[in-house]
C-alpha positions as CSV (number, residue, x, y, z in Angstrom):
1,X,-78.0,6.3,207.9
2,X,-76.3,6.2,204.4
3,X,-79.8,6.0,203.0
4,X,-80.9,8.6,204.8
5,X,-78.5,10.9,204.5
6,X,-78.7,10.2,200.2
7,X,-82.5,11.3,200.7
8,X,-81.6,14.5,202.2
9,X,-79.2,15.4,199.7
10,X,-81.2,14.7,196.5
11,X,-84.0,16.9,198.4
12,X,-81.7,19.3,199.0
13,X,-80.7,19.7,195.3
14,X,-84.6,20.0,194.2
15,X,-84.8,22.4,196.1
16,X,-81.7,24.3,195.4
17,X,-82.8,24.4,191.7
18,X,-86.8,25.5,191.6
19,X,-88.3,24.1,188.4
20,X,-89.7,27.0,185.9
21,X,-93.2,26.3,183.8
22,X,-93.8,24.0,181.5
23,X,-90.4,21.6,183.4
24,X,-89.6,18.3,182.4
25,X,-89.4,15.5,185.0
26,X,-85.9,14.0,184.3
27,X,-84.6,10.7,186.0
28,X,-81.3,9.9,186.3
29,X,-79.9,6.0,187.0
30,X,-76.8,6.0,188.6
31,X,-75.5,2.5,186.7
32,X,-72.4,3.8,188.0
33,X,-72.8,3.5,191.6
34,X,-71.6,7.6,191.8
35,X,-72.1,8.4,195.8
36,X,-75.8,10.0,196.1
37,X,-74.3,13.2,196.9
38,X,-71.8,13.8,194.5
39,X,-75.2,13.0,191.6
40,X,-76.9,15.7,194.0
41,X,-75.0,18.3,193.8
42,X,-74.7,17.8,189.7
43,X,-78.6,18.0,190.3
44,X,-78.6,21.0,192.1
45,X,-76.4,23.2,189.9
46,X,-76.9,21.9,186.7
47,X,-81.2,22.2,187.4
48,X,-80.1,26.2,188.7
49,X,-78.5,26.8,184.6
50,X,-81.3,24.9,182.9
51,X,-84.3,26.4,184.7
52,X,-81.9,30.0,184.6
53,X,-79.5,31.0,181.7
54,X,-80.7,28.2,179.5
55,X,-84.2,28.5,179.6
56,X,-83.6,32.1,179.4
57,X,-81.9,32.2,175.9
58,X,-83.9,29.0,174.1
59,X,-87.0,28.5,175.9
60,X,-86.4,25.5,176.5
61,X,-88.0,23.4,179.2
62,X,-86.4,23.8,183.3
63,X,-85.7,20.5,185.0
64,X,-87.8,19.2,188.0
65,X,-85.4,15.8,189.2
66,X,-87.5,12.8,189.7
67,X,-86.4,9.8,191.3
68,X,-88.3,7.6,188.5
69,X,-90.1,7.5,185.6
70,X,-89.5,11.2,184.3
71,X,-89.9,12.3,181.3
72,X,-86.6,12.4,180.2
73,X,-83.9,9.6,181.6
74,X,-79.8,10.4,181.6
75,X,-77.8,7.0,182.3
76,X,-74.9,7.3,184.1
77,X,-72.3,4.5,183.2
78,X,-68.8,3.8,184.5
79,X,-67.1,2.7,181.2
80,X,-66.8,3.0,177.7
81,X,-68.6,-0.4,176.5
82,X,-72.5,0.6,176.9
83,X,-71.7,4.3,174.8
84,X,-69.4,2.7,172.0
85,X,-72.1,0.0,171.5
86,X,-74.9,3.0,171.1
87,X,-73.3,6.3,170.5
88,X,-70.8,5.4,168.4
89,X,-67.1,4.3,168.5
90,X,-65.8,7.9,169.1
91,X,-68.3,8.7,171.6
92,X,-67.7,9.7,175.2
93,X,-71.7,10.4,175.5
94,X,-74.4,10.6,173.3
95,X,-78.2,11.7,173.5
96,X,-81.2,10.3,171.5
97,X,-84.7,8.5,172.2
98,X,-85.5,5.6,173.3
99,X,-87.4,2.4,171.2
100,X,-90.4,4.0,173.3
101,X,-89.5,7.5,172.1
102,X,-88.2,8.7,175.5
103,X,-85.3,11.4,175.2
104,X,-82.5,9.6,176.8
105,X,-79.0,10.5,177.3
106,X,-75.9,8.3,177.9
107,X,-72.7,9.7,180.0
108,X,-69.6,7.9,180.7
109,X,-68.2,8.9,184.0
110,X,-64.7,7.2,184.3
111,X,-62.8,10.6,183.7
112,X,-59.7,8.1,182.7
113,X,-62.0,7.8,179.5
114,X,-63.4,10.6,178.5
115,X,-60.5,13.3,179.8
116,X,-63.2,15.8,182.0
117,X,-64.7,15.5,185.0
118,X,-67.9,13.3,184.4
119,X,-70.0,16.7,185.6
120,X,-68.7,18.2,182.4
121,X,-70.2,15.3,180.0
122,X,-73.4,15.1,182.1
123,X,-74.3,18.6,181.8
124,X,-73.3,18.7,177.8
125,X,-76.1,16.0,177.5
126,X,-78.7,17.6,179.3
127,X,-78.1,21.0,178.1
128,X,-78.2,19.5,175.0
129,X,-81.1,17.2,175.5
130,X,-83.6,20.1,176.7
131,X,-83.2,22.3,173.9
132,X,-83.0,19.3,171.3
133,X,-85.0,16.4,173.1
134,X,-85.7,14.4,169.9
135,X,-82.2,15.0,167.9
136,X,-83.7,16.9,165.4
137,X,-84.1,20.4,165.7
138,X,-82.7,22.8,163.4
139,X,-82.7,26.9,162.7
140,X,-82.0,27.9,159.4
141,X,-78.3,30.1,158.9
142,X,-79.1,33.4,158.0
143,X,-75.8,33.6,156.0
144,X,-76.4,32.7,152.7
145,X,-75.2,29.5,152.8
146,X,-78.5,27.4,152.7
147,X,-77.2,25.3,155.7
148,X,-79.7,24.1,158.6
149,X,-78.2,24.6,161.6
150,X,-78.8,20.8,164.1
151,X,-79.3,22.6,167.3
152,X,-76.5,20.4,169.7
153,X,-75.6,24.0,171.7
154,X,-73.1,22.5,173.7
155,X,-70.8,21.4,170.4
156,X,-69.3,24.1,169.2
157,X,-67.8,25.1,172.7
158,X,-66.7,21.5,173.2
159,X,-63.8,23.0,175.7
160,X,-65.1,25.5,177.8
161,X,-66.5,24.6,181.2
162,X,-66.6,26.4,184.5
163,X,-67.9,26.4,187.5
164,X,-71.8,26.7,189.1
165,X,-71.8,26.1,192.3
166,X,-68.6,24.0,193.2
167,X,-70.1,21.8,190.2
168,X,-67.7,22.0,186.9
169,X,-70.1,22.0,183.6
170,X,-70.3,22.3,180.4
171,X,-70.6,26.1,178.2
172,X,-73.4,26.4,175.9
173,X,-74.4,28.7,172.9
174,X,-76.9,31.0,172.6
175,X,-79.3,31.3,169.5
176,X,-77.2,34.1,168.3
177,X,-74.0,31.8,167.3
178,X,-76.8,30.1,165.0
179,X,-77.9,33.5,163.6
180,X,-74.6,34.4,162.9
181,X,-75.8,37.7,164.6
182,X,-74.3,39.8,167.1
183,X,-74.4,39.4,171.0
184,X,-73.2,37.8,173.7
185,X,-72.2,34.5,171.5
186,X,-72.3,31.6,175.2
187,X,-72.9,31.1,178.6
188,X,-69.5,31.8,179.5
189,X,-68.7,34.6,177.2
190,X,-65.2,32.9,176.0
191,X,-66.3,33.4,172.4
192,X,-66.0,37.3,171.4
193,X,-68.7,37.9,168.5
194,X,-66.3,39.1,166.1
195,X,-67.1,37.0,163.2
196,X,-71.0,37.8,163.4
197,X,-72.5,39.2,160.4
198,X,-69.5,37.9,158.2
199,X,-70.7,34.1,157.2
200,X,-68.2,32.9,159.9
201,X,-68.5,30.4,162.6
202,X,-66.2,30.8,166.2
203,X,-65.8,27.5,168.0
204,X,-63.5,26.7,171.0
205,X,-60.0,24.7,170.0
206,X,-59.4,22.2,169.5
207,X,-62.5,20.1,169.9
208,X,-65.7,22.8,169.0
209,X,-67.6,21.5,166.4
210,X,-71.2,21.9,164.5
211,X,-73.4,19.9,162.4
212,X,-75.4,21.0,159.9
213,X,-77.4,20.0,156.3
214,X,-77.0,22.0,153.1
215,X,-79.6,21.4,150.3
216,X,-78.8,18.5,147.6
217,X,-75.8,18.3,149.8
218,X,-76.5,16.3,152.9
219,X,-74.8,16.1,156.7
220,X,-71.9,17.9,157.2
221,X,-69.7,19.3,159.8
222,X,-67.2,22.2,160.4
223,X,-64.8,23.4,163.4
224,X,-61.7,22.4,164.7
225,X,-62.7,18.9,165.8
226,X,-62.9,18.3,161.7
227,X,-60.1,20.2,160.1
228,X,-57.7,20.7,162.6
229,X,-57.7,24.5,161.9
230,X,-57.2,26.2,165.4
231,X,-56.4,30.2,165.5
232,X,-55.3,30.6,169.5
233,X,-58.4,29.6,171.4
234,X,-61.4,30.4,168.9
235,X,-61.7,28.9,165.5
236,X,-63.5,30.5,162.4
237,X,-64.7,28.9,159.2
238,X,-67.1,29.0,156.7
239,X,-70.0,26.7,156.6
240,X,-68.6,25.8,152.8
241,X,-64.9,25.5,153.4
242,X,-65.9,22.1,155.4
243,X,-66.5,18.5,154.2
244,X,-67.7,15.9,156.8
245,X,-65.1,13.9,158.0
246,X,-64.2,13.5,162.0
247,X,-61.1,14.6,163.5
248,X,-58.5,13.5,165.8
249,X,-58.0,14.7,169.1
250,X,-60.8,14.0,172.3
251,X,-64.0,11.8,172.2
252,X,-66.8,13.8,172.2
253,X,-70.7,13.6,171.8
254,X,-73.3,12.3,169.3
255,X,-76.6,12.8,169.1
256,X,-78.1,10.0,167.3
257,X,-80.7,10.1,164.5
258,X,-82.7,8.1,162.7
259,X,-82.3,5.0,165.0
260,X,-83.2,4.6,168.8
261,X,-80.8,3.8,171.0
262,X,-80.8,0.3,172.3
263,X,-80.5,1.3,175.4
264,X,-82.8,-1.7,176.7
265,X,-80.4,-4.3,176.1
266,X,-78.0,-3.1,179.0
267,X,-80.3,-1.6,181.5
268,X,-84.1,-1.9,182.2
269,X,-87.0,-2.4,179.8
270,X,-86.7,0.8,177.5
């Protein structure tokens, strides 16, 4: 009956959330033993932003769930051990490839760990994942700077999450925070566009952060979640004022370049 009543749900949530053209199959592997319908529901109303809102703004590809073999995999785990080991010893989650170049993302769920609901880290990832599948896209700053923007969306509004149908997940940017260029600035609308046009940056305190690469320069970062610098509930800097070093404060989420995740030696054959 259990069974059963798991079957219903996931069809339920593929339903709920249509996939748009041009969708990637994703898979998910509950590692953590989550009950079926509480990974349905995630399903349901993260598929409705990606193939909606998110789509919408970066043309990225919608989400069609698959029971196996997609085209995509996120790995739900219930503890630190498996993300430290391939994200990073900061990391909470983390999305990459795989050693058969398979865009893969990696989620903690134990909320004791990562301080938000699991939903909230899941969605980050595949937000994340769809618009950057390979952890390398960039869009070049029309500031002046120089700086290549690493397209993570969900980074620099590390804090902000709400709600989508009774599902709590994560708040995203659109291509105009990138631009530097006026507009509605994220999903949410938390971040108020008043630093477009001036060569400054608004992140969400105290854990919004960016990545980028200057010329002759190299990797850096900037937001709260490096300097510490919070301003109520929206940070500003300039791309320049920031050298890359992490901050204190929450775990939060790497993409990985330049090395696949190992993925393989913890679950299944990569």
């Amino acid at each position: 009956m259990r069974n059963a009543l798991a079957a219903v749900a996931s069809a339920a949530a593929m339903m709920i959330a249509p996939a748009v053209a041009g969708a990637q199959t994703i898979h998910i592997v509950n590692a953590a033993n989550l009950p079926a319908r509480d990974v349905a529901r995630f399903e349901a109303a993260a598929g409705h932003v990606a193939n909606g809102t998110l789509h919408a703004q970066w043309g990225s590809p919608g989400v069609r769930w698959t029971r196996a073999g997609g085209a995509m995999t996120m790995v739900l785990v219930g503890n630190l051990g498996p993300v430290a080991s391939n994200c990073g010893a900061e990391a909470a989650a983390c999305h990459g490839v795989l050693p058969n170049g398979k865009p893969v993302a990696l989620v903690d769920v134990n909320q004791a760990d990562t301080g938000v609901p699991w939903t909230v880290s899941a969605s980050h990832e595949l937000f994340e994942m769809l618009v950057d599948p390979l952890a390398q896209t960039t869009m070049q700053a029309t500031d002046g700077s120089g700086a290549t923007w690493i397209e993570e969306v969900a980074d620099p509004v590390e804090d902000y999450s709400h709600f989508v149908r009774g599902v709590q997940l994560a708040d995203f940017v659109y291509p105009a925070w990138f631009r530097n260029a006026p507009g509605r600035q994220d999903a949410m609308g938390r971040l108020n566009g008043s630093t477009a046009g001036t060569g400054e940056y608004e992140f969400s305190c105290p854990s919004g952060y960016a990545q980028y690469w200057v010329p002759s320069v190299g990797a850096k970062m900037m937001g709260p979640a490096v300097d510490g610098a919070c301003n109520g509930s929206v940070h500003s800097g300039k791309t320049h004022e920031v050298r890359l070093r992490m901050g204190r404060g929450a775990r939060r989420d790497f993409f990985v370049v330049g090395r696949p995740l190992k993925i393989r030696r913890w679950w299944g054959r990569g």
